[in-house]
Legacy VTK file of the C-alpha trace (Angstrom):
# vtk DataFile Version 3.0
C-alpha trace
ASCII
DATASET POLYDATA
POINTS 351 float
0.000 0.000 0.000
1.443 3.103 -0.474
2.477 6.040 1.726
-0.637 8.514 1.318
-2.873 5.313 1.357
-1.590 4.087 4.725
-1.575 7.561 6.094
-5.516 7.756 5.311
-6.148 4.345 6.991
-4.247 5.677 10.057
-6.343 9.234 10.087
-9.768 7.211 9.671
-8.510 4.662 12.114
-8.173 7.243 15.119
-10.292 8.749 17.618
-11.466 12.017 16.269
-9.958 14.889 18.880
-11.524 18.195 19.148
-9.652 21.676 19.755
-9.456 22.153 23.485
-11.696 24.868 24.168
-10.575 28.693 25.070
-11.399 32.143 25.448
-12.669 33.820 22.608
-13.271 33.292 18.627
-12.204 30.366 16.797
-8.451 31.869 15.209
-8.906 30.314 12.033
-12.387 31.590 11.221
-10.830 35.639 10.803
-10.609 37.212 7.962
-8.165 38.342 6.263
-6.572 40.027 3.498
-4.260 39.946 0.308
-3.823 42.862 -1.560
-8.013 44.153 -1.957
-8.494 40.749 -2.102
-11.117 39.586 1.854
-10.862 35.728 1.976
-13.263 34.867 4.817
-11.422 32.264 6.685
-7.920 31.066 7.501
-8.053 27.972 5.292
-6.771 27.955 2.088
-6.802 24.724 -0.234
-3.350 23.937 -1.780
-2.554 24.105 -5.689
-2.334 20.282 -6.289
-1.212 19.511 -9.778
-3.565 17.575 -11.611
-6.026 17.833 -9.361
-7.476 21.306 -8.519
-9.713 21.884 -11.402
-12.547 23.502 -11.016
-15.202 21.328 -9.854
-12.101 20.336 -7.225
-12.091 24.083 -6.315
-15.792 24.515 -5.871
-16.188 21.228 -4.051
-13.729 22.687 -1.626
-15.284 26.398 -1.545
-18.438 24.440 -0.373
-16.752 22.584 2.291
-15.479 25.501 3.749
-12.419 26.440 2.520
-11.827 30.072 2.424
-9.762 30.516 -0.376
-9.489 27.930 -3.488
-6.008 27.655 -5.956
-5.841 25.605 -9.040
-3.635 23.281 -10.449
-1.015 24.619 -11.655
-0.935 25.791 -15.132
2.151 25.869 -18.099
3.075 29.535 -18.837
4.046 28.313 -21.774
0.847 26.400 -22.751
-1.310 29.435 -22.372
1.163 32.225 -24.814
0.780 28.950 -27.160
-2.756 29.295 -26.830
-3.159 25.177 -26.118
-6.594 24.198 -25.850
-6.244 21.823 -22.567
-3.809 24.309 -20.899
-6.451 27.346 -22.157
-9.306 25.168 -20.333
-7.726 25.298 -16.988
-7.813 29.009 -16.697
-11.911 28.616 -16.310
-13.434 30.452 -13.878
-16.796 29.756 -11.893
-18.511 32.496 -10.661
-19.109 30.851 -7.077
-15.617 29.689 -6.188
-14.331 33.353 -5.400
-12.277 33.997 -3.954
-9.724 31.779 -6.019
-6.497 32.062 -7.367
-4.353 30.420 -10.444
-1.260 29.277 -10.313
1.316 29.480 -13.058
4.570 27.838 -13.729
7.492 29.150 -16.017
10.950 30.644 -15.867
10.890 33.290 -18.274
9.486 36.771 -16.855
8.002 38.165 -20.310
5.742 34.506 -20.873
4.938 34.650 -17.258
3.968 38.559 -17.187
1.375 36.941 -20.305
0.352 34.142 -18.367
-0.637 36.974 -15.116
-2.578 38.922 -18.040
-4.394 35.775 -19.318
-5.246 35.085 -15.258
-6.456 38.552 -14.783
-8.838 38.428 -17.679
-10.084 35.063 -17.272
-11.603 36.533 -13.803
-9.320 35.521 -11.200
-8.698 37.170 -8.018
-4.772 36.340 -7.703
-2.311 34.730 -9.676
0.183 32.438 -7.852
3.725 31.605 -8.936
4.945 27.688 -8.626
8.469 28.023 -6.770
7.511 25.075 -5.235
7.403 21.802 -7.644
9.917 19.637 -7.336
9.401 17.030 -10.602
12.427 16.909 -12.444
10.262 17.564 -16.568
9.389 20.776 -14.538
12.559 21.757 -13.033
14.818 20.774 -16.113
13.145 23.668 -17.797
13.833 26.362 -15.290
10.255 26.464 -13.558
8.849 25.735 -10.490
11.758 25.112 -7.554
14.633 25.456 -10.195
13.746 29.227 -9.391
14.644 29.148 -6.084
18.380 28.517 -7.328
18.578 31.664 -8.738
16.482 33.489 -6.481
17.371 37.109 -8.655
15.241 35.396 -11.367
12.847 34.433 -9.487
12.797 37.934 -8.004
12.056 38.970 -11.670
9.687 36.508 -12.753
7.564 38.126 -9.876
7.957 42.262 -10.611
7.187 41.167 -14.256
4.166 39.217 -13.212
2.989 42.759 -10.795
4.186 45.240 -13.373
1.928 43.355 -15.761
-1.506 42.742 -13.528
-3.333 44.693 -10.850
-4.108 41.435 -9.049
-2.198 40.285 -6.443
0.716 37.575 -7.621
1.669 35.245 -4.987
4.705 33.351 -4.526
4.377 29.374 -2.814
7.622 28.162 -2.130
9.854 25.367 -0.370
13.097 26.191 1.675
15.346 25.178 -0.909
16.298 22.456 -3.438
18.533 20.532 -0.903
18.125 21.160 3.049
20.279 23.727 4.099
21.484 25.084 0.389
19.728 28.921 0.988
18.231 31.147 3.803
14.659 30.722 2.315
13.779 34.094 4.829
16.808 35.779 2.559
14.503 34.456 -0.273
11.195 35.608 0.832
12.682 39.220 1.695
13.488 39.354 -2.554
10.060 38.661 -3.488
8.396 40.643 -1.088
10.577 43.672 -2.485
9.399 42.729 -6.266
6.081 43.329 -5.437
4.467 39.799 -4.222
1.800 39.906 -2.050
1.676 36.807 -0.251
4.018 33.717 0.308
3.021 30.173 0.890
6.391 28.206 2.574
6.396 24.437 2.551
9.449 24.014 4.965
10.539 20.929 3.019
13.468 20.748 0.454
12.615 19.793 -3.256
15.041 17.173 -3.116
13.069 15.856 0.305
9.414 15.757 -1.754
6.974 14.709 1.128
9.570 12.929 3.092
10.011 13.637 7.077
7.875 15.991 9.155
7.549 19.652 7.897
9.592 22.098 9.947
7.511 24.933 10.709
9.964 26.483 12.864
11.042 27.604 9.003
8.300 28.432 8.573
7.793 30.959 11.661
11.430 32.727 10.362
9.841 33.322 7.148
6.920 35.027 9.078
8.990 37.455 10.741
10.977 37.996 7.915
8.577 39.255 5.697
5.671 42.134 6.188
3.252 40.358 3.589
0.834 37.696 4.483
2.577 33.972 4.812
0.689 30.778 4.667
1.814 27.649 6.173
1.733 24.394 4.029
2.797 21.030 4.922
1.363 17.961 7.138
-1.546 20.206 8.682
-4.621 17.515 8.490
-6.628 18.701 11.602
-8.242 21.543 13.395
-5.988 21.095 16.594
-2.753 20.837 14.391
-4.116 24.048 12.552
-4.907 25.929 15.601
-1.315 24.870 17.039
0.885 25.754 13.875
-1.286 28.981 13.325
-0.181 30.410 16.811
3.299 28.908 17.127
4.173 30.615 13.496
2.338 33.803 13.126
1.718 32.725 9.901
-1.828 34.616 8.101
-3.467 30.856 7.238
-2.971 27.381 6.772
-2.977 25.225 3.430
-4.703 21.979 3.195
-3.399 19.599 0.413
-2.950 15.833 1.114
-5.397 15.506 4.147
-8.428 16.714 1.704
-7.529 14.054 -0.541
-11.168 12.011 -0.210
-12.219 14.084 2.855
-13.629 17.662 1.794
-14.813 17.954 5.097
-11.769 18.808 6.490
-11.584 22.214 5.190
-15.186 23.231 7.344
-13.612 21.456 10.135
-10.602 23.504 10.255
-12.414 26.549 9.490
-14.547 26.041 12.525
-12.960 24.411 15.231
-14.334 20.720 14.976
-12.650 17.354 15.226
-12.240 15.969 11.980
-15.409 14.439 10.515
-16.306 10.921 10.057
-18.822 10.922 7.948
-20.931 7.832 7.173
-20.142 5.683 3.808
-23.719 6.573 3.050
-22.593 10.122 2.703
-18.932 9.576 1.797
-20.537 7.689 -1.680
-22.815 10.177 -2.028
-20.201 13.038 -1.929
-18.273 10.675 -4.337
-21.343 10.612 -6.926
-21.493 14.233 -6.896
-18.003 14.842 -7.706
-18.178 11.872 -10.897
-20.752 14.008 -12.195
-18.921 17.522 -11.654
-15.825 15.632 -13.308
-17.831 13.958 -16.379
-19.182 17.712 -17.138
-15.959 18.768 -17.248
-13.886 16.397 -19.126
-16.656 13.792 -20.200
-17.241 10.298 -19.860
-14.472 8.466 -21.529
-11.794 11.056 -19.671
-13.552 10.844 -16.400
-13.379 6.761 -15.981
-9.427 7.016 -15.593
-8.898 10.590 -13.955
-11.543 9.071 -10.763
-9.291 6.208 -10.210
-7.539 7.620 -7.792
-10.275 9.525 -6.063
-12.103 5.911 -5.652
-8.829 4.976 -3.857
-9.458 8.257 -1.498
-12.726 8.046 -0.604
-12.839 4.998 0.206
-10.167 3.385 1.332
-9.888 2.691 4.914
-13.714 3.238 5.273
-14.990 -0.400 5.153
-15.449 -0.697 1.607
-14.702 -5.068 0.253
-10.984 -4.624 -1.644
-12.525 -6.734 -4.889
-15.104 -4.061 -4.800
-12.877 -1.110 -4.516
-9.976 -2.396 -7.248
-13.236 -2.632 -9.505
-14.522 0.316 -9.096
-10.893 1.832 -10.084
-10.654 -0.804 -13.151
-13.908 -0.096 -14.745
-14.188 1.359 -18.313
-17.301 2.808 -18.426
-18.745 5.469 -16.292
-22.205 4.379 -16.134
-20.846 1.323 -14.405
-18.833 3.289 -12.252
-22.218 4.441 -11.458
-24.400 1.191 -11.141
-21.179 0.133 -8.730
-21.327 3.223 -6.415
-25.251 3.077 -6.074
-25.103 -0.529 -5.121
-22.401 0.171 -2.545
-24.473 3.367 -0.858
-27.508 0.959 -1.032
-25.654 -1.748 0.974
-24.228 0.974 3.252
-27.149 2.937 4.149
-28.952 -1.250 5.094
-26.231 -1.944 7.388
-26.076 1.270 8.913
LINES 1 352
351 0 1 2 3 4 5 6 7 8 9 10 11 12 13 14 15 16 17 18 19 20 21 22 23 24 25 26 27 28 29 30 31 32 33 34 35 36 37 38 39 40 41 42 43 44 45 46 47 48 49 50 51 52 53 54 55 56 57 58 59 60 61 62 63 64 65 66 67 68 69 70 71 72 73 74 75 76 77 78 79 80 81 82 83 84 85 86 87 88 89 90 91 92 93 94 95 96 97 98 99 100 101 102 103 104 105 106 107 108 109 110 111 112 113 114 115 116 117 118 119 120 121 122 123 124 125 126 127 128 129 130 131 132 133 134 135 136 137 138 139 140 141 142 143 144 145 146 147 148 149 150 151 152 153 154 155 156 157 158 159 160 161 162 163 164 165 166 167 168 169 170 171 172 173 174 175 176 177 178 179 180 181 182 183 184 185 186 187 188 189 190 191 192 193 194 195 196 197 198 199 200 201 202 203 204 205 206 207 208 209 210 211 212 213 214 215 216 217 218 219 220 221 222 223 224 225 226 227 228 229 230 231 232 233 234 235 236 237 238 239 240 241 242 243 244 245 246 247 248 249 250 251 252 253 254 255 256 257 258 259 260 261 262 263 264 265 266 267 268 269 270 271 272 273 274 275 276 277 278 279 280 281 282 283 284 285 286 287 288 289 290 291 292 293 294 295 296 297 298 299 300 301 302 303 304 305 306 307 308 309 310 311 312 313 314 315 316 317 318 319 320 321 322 323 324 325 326 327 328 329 330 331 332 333 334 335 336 337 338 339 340 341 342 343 344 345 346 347 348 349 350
C-alpha cells in the first residue's frame, strides 16, 4: 500500500480529537486580506497539480475552505494558446475567492500568463516556486527558481508590473536542506512586489519525506511584512490551531489531508474534530463529484482521472478490496455508477 494510502487508513482509524476549548473566537475563522483581495477564513486549499480543477475548487469552496487555488498551469501552454492548458484558466462564478497558479521561468511569458489570469476573472495569480518534478525543473520552472532566487525575483515584478491582481509566490526552503536562507529568499520577493508567500518548509530534493519544519516556517513570518501561509502535514483543526499560533503565519494550506475528505476544510475553518462521515454520505459526496468531473472532461476522460479519487474516498472506510480495485478498473462510467449506487444501497442497510 502506499504512503498517502496508509496515512488515510491511520487518520480514519483514530479517535477524532476536538480543539481544546478557550477564550474567545475560533483563530482560524478571521478574515483576512491579500492585496483588496477579503478571503473569509484562515483555510486555504493547496494548488495540487492535476487535481485542482474547477469542480475540485468549488467542491472545496463548499466545504469551507476560504480561499481555493488551481492546479497549476504551463506559462508556456497558455502564450501557445493550447486548448487543454487554455481550459484550466476557467473560472466559476461561485468559487471566489480563487487564485491560479502558473509555472514558467521566463518573466516576459509569465507577465502573459498573469494577463491571461487577470482576464479570465481571477482574483490572484500564484507563482509555482515550489514543484519539485524533475520535466518541470529541467526547464527552469517551479523550484529550479529558487536557485537563482534574482530570477525568481524577476519573474515576480514582471508578473505585478503586468496585472493589478495580487501575484503570490508558494515556495519550499530550498532544493537541498540547508542550500539557501529561504527568509533571505522571501525578503526578494516581497521587495518585487508579491503579495503573499506560501512556505512548505521541506526541500525539493526531500518531496513529502520527514515531518515539515515549521519552525522555518515561523522565520519566514517574521521575515517578511506580507501575508505567509503555512503548508505542509496540517490535516486537523488542533494541528491548525497549534501551527497557526506557534508561526504567526496569516493561514494554513490543506493539500494531502483533503484528498477524499472535503470535510476537512469546514472542520478547520470552525474548530471541529475531523469528521467521520458515514459511507452513506462519503458515496454520495463521491457521486457528486463523478458528475462535476464527467461535465468537465466527459465520460471516456472521467473513468481514468476518478481512479484515484475511488482509492481516497474509500479506502480505509470499510469498503470489500474486490469491490474497490473494480470500481478503479472499470471502463465505463455508467458502471462506475451502477457500482457506487449498489455500494451506498448496501451501506445505508447496514447502517
Amino acid at each position: 500500500m502506499k504512503k498517502r494510502m496508509r496515512a488515510l487508513v491511520a487518520a480514519r482509524q483514530r479517535e477524532p480529537v476536538a480543539p481544546e476549548s478557550f477564550d474567545g473566537p475560533w483563530p482560524l475563522a478571521d478574515e483576512w486580506r491579500v492585496g483588496d483581495v477579503v478571503i473569509p477564513n484562515r483555510v486555504v486549499q493547496a494548488p495540487l497539480a492535476g487535481i485542482g480543477n474547477r469542480v475540485f475548487r468549488s467542491q472545496s469552496r463548499e466545504h469551507g475552505a476560504g480561499l481555493v487555488v488551481s492546479e497549476m498551469v504551463a506559462a508556456h501552454g497558455i502564450r501557445h494558446g493550447n486548448r487543454r492548458t487554455t481550459q484550466m484558466l476557467d473560472v466559476v462564478p461561485g468559487e471566489h475567492p480563487m487564485g491560479i497558479q502558473v509555472f514558467g521561468g521566463d518573466p516576459d511569458v509569465m507577465a502573459e500568463a498573469a494577463r491571461a489570469v487577470q482576464e479570465a476573472g481571477a482574483d490572484m495569480v500564484d507563482i509555482n516556486m515550489g514543484c519539485p518534478v524533475p520535466k518541470i525543473m529541467k526547464t527552469g520552472a517551479g523550484a529550479a527558481l529558487l536557485a537563482d532566487p534574482e530570477k525568481g525575483a524577476a519573474v515576480v515584478r514582471a508578473m505585478v508590473d503586468a496585472v493589478d491582481i495580487p501575484v503570490t509566490v508558494k515556495m519550499r526552503r530550498g532544493l537541498t536542506p540547508g542550500d539557501m536562507d529561504p527568509t533571505e529568499v522571501a525578503r526578494r520577493f516581497e521587495d518585487a512586489g508579491a503579495a503573499m508567500i506560501t512556505i512548505h518548509p521541506r526541500a525539493a530534493a526531500e518531496e513529502y519525506s520527514g515531518t515539515a519544519n515549521h519552525a522555518i516556517s515561523a522565520a519566514v513570518v517574521s521575515a517578511v511584512d506580507i501575508p505567509v501561509v503555512i503548508s505542509g502535514d496540517i490535516a486537523d483543526a488542533v494541528q491548525a490551531r497549534a501551527e497557526l499560533e506557534r508561526t504567526g503565519a496569516a493561514a494554513v494550506m490543506i493539500g494531502r489531508a483533503a484528498l477524499g475528505n472535503p470535510w476537512v476544510f469546514g472542520a478547520i475553518a470552525q474548530g471541529r474534530p475531523d469528521p467521520r462521515p458515514s459511507l452513506p454520505e462519503v458515496i454520495a459526496e463521491l457521486e457528486a463529484f463523478c458528475d462535476g468531473i464527467e461535465g468537465l472532461l466527459g465520460a471516456d476522460r472521467s473513468c481514468h482521472y476518478l481512479r484515484k479519487f475511488h482509492s481516497w474516498y474509500l479506502t480505509g472506510r470499510d469498503v470489500p478490496d474486490d469491490e474497490l480495485q473494480a470500481l478503479m478498473e472499470e471502463p465505463d462510467l455508467a458502471q462506475v455508477r451502477l457500482r457506487l449506487a449498489r455500494l451506498r444501497e448496501t451501506a445505508a442497510l447496514a447502517a
